[in-house]
N, C-alpha and C positions, 0 to 999 in steps of 0.2 A: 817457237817456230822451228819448223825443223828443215833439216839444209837436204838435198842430194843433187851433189851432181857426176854429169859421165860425159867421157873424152872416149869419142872413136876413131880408128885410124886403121890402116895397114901394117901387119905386122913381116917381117921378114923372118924368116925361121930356117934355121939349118939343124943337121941333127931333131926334128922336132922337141926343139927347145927354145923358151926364153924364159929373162929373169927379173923378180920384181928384186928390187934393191934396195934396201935403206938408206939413207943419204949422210951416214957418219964417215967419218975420217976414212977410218978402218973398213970399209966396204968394201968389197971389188966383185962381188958375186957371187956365184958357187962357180967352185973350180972342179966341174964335175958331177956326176950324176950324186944327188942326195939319197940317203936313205927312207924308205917311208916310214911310217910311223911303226913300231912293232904288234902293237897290242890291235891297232885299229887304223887298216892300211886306205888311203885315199886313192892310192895309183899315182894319177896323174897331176899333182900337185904335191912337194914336198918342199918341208921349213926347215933351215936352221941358222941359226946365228945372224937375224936380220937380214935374212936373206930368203927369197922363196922360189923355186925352179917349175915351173911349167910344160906340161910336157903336151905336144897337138898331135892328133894324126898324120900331119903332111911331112915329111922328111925336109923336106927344102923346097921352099918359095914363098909365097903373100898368104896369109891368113886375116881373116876379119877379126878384128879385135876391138871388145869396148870394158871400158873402166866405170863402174860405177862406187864413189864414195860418198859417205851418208852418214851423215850424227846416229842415224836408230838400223837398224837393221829394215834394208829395204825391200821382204820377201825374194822368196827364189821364183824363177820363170821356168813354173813347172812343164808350160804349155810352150816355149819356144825354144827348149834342148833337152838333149837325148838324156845326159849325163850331168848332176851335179854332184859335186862335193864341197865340203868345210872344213878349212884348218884354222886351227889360233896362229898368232904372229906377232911376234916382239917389234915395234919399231921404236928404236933409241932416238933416233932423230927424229921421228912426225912427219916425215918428206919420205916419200920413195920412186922410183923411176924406175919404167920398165924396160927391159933393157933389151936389145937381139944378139944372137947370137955371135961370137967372136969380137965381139966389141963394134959392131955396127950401129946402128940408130940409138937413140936414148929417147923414148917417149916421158913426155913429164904429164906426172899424176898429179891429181888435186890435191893440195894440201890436206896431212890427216887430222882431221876436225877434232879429234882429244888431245894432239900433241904426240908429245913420246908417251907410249903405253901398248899396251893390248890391244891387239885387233881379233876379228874374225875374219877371214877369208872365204867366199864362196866362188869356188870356179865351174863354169857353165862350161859345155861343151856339144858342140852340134854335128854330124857330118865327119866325126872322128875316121868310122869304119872306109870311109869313100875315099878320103884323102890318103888313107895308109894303103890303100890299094892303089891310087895312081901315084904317088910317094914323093913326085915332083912337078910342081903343079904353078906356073905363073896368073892362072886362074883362083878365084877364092872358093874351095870347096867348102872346108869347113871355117864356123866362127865362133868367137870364143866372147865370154861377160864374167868379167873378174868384179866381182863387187865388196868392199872393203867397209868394213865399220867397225866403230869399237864395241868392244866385250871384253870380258876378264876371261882368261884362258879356258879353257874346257876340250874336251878328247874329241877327236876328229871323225867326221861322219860320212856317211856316203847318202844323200837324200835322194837320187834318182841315179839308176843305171839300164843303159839299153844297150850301149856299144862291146863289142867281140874285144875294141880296146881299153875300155875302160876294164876290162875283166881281164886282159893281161898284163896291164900294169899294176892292176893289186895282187897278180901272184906273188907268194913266197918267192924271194931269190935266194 
């Protein structure tokens, strides 16, 4: 039998940032903008240390956000966003929560159905380029589908790109 499930909600975002979190001791975030990958840059989703930073179009205000977790890999939604991409992800603890910026909201995620191990990360992105042009937005311009399931690690990809931002955030810094 296989499981998926997804929690949606309102995301608050400042900085176009939020963060998914592991739930160990030692967690508190990223304190800061992460590096992307070197070899094989995603943009706008960046890992390390149990820790993963997300980056939206909108600078500051509500963004649509949904979680999808799943025992098997639940296809990408080629047909409902602009932009996806895939990272791997350590979670030591099996628990992670997504967090808003400056230490606001703590959205709670589904328990991760392998425990502590490996995941993959697929983050969806829709509506990027609109919201970075109105930049503050208490309206939902764009929305976002973070879908999480296990895998054994492997190099991070870009499976769909449309947006002017997803292509600035995988420039070289």
């Amino acid at each position: 039998m296989t499981t998926t499930t997804t929690v949606s909600f309102e995301l608050y975002v400042h900085y176009g940032q939020a963060y998914l979190v592991d739930a160990t001791d030692d967690a508190m975030g990223p304190q800061g903008m992460l590096h992307d990958h070197p070899t094989h840059p995603v943009g706008i989703i960046r890992v390390e240390d149990g820790n993963a930073f997300l980056i939206t179009g909108l600078h500051t205000g509500t963004v649509g956000f949904s979680v999808t977790v799943a025992d098997h890999d639940p296809g990408a939604d080629t047909d409902g966003y602009e932009d996806i991409v895939e990272i791997s992800f350590e979670s030591e603890a099996g628990e992670v929560t997504l967090d808003e910026w400056g230490g606001g909201d703590v959205h709670e995620i589904p328990e991760l159905p392998a425990g502590p191990g490996w995941y993959r990360l697929r983050y969806h992105a829709q509506n990027m380029d609109a919201a970075a042009e109105v930049d503050t937005s208490r309206e939902i311009i764009d929305r976002y589908l973070l879908q999480i399931w296990p895998q054994d690690e492997c190099e991070p990809r870009v499976v769909q790109s449309a947006s002017r931002q997803l292509a600035y955030w995988r420039r070289p810094r």
